[in-house]
N, C-alpha and C positions, 0 to 999 in steps of 0.2 A: 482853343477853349470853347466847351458846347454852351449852348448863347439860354441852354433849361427850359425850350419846347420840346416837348414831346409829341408825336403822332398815334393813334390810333389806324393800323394797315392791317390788310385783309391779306393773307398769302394767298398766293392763284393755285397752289400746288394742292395744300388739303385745305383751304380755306377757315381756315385756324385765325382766330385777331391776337393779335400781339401790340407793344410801345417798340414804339421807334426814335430814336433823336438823330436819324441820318435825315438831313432834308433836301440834300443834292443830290437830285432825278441819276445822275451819274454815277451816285454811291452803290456798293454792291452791300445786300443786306441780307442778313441767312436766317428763314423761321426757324424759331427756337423750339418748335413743335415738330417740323419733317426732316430740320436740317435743310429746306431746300434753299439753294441761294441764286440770287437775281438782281438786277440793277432794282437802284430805289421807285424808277418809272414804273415797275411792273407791278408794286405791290399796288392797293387800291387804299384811299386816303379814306379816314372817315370822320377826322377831327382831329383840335389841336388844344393841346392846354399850354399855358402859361406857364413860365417861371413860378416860384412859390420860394418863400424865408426859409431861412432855417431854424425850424424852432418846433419843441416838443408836439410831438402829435395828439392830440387829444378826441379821443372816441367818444361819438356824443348820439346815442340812439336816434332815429328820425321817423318819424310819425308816416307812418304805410301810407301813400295817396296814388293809387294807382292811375287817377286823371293824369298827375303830373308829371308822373317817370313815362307816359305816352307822348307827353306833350313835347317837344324836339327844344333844345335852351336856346335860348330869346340870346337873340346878338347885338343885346348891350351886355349882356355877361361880360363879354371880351374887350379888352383896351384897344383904342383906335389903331396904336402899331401892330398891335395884331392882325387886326382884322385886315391892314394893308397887305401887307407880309401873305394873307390867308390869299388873297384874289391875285395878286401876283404869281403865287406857286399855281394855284388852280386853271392862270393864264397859262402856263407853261407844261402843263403835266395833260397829256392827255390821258380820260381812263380806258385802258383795254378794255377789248368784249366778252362777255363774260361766257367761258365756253359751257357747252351743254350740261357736264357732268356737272357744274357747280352752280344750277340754275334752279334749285333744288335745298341745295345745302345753306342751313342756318348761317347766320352771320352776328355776331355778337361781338360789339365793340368791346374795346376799352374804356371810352366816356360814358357808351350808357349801357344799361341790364336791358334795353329794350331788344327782342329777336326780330331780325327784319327778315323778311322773305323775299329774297329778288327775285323776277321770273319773267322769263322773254315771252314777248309780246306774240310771238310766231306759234311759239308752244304751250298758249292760252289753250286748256282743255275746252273751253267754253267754247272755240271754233270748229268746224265741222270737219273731222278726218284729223285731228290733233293727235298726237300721240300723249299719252301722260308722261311726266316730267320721271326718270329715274330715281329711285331712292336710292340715298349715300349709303345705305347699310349699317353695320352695326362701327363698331371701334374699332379705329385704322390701327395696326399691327404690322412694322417694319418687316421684312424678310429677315434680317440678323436675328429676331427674335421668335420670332418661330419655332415651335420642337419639332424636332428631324424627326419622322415614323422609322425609322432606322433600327435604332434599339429593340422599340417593339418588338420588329419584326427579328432578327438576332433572338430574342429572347421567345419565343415560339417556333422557333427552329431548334431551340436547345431542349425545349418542353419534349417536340414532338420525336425528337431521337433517341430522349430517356423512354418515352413511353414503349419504341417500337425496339429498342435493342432488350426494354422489361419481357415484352412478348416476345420475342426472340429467345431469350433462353427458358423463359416458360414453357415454349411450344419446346423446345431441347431435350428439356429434362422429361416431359412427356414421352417422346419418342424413345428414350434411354428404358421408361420404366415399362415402357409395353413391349419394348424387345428383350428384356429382361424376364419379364412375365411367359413371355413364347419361345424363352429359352429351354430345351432341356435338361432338367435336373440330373443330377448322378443319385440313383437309388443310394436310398440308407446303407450304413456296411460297404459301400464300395470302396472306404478310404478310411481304413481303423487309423485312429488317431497313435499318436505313438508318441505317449510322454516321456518327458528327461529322465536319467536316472535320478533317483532321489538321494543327496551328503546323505551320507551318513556319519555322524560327529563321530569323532574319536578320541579330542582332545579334551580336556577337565571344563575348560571355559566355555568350547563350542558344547558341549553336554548339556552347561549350566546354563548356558545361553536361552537353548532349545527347552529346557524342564521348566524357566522362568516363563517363557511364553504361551506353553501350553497348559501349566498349573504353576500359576500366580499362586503367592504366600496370601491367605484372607486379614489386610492389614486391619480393618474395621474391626474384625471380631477379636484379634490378638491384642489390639491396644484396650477395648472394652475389659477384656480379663485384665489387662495389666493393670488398668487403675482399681479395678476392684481389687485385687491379691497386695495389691500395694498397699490400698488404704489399710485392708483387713491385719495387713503385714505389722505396719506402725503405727496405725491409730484402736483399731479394736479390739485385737489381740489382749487377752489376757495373761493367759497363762501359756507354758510351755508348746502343753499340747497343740492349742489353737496356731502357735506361731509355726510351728512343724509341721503343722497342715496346708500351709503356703508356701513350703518350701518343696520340692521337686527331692523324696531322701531325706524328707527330715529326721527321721529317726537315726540316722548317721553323722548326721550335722548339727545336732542339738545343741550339743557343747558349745560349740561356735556360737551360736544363735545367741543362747543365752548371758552369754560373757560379752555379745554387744548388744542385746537390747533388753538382759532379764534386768531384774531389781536391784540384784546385787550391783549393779554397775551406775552409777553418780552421774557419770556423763552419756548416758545414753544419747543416741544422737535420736534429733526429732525433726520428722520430714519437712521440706521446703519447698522442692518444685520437682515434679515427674513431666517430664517432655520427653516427644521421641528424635529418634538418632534421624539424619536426614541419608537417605539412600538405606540397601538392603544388601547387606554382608554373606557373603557365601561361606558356607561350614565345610570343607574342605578334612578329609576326601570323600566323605558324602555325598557334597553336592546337595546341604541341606539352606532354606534360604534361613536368617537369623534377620528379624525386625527387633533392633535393640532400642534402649528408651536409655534419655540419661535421670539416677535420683540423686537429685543434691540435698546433702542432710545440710544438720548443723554443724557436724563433725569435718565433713568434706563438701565443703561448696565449688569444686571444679565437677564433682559430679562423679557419680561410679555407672558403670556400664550394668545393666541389666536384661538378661534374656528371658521366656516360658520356654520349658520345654515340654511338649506333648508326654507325660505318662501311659505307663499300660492301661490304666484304665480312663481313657479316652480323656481327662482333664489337662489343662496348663497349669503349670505350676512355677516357681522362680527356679532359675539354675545357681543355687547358693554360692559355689566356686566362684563362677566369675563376678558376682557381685560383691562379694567379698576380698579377693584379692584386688578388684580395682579401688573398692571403698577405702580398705587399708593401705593401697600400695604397698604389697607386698615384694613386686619386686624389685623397688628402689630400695627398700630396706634390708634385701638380701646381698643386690649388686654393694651396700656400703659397707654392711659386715663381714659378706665372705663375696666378694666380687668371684676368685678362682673355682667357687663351690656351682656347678650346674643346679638347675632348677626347673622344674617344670611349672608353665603358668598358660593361662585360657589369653591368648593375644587377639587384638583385631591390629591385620596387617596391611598394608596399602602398599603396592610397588611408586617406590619414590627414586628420584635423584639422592646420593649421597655425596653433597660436599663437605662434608664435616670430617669423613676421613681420609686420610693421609691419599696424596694425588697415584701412587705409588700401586694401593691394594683398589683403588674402582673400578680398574679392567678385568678385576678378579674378582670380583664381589658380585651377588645380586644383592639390593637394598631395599630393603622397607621401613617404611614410619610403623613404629610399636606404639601404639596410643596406651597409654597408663590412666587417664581420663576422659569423661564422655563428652568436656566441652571442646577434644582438641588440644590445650594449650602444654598438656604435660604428654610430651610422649618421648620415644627411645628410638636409635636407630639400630637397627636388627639387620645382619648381612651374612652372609650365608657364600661358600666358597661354589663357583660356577664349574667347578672342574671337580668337583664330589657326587657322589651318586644322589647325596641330598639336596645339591645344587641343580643339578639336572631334572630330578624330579619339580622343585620349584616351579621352574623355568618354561616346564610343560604343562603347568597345574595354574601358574596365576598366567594371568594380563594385566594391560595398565587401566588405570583410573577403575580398579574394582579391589571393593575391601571384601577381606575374606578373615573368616574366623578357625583360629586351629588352637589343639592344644600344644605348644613346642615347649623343645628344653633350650634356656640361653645358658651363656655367662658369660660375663664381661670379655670384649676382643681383647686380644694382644697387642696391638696396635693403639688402644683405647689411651686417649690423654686426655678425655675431658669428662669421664664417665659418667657417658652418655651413648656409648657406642656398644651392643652386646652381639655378641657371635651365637647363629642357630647351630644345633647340635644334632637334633633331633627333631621328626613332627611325628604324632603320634597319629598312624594307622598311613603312613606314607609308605610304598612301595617304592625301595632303593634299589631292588636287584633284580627291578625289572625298565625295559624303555618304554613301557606303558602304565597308567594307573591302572589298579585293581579293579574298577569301577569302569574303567573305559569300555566303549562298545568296538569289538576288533576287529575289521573292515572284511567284508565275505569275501574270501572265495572262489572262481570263479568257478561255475560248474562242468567236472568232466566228464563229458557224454561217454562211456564205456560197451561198446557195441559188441554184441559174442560174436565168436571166431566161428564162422561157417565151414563146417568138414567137409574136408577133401576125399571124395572117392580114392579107396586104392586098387592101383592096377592092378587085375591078378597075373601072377607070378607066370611068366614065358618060361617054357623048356629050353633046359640048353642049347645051345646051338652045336650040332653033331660035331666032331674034329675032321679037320681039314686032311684027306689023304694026301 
């Protein structure tokens, strides 16, 4: 059990003061400042305090007397066992000598704030030929802690190798372009370029392909007449005339005109929404494009298809047919009263799958979606036999995902159970009885150089040859 003296000792190593409560000269005691460790003999003693209670500490400021923190504490401070105890150990402990390097260095107890300066007698500058006393220097700094220059230097090596492989290929590329510069060129003309031959389309699609990207349809100005001819059509129109001058033929369709939107008629139907169709339909066999719009009346809110067609005399005007057969649906009302009776009607057709009919006829069929209205949701499907001249024609005239507009004749398939299914018959302006369209451009040619025949001298004519006697 430690008997609660403490020491005040000076370590010899870096002269650090520290508390001790080892007080046997034979004990080993390690500063808590170098780590160095040594028998307790070695360290240097500078005082002792006493045991103390245990009991709350209490901080009590104290009045600055700098006479008195110089002045060394009076030894009645200490109790008589103490001070025995003190002369006893001091009989026993001799202090080492204090070697050169620390003859110099501060010394600050434990007991007091006072700085003593110790300093041998021998190495008094005041003697003549003295050397002066070494300074300690700045703050001791272990070796474990020390930065290693290592990294640094790693890291200036890596600087200076980006820089010289930068100029490395700098200086590269320079030599590249002054050899290049002092190269010989090949005069102009010495190496006529020789471009590909150029497709020439032949097919209805690849045609339309090539006509859509070199003369685009003008969608801005064709929708701008549309909603004029439209509004003019159903809202300002008055009389006959005015409304036959929006129609593309109105003097041939008047009748029509007027029996759906003259006076005489109670339910005329009155406009509701003009939107256009999404995508641009090909007029087939033309090859013309059709930007169509849907108008939903009040008559027919699924919407009827409407086109302009260019006039002779440079205007657009409506294509009355087909906005009127899709307005009426005329031809659901013909497929229900005379399903067997053909028809001719303005289609817009889509190559689609047909699983609607029978598993039986669709390796023999081409098929398309017949749209009857402009929203989509009312339409027919239209199929056509692959092994007929009008089948083959199709076949070379459409592709997929492109709608195409024609005039055809249907009527209901044979095969039809859900009537909904009509058979094509006819397209109008299709060439059947040939394996190219009308319209197609017919692949050149190749050209055969025909060189004249260079005359043969004739030999003139030898005399007989005498008879043999």
């Amino acid at each position: 059990m430690s008997s609660g003296i403490v020491a005040s000792v000076q370590c010899p190593a870096c002269g650090q003061a520290f508390l001790c409560q080892q007080q046997n000269a034979a004990g080993m005691v390690s500063c808590p400042h170098c780590a160095h460790q040594a028998l307790r003999g070695s360290f240097i003693t500078h005082g002792h305090a006493g045991a103390v209670g245990t009991e709350r500490r209490r901080v009590v400021p104290a009045a600055h007397h700098p006479a008195e923190e110089a002045a060394p504490p009076a030894a009645a401070a200490y109790p008589p066992e103490v001070m025995a105890w003190m002369s006893q150990q001091a009989a026993l402990q001799a202090a080492p000598p204090i070697l050169p390097a620390q003859a110099a260095a501060p010394v600050k107890t434990a007991m007091h704030t006072t700085m003593h300066w110790q300093t041998r007698p021998d190495l008094d500058s005041t003697e003549p030929g003295a050397s002066p006393a070494p300074d300690p220097g700045g703050e001791f700094v272990p070796q474990h802690l020390q930065r290693s220059p290592w990294p640094w230097l790693a890291a200036l090596v890596i600087i200076v190798a980006l820089l010289g492989g930068g100029v490395w290929v700098w200086m590269e590329n320079q030599k590249g372009q002054q050899a290049a510069a002092a190269r010989p060129s090949a005069p102009a003309g010495a190496f006529p370029l020789i471009e590909a031959p150029k497709k020439v389309p032949t097919t209805l699609p690849e045609i339309a392909e090539e006509k859509l990207r070199t003369h685009p349809p003008d969608v801005s100005a064709i929708s701008a007449d549309a909603r004029r001819l439209v509004d003019e059509f159903f809202n300002q129109a008055t009389t006959p005339e005015q409304r036959a001058a929006c129609v593309s033929g109105g003097a041939a369709h008047s009748a029509q005109i007027e029996s759906l939107l003259g006076p005489q008629n109670p339910a005329a139907p009155k406009l509701a929404v003009l939107a256009p169709v999404r995508g641009i339909a090909v007029r087939i066999p033309d090859i013309h494009f059709e930007v169509l719009f849907r108008v939903s009346t009040s008559a027919n809110k699924d919407g009827a298809l409407l086109r302009l067609i260019d006039d002779p005399d440079g205007k657009r005007r409506i294509d009355w047919p087909l906005f009127y057969e899709s307005h009426q649906k005329l031809v659901r009302v013909a497929l229900r009263e005379k399903p067997q009776e053909p028809r001719w009607t303005m289609a817009l057709l889509l190559p689609r799958h047909a699983f609607q009919i029978p598993l039986a006829e669709r390796e023999r069929h081409l098929t398309y979606q017949m749209y009857i209205s402009a929203d989509g949701q009312d339409s027919l499907t239209c199929c056509v036999r692959k092994d007929s001249q009008l089948g083959r024609y199709m076949l070379r005239s459409t592709t997929w995902n492109q709608a195409y507009m024609a005039r055809v004749l249907v009527r209901r398939a044979s095969f039809d159970t859900t009537g909904d299914i009509v058979e094509m018959i006819d397209c109008e302006g299709a060439v059947v009885d040939s394996t190219m369209p009308s319209n197609a451009v017919p692949t050149p040619e190749p050209e055969v150089i025909v060189r004249p025949a260079v005359p043969v001298p004739e030999e003139p004519p030898q005399a007989p040859a005498p008879p043999k006697s």
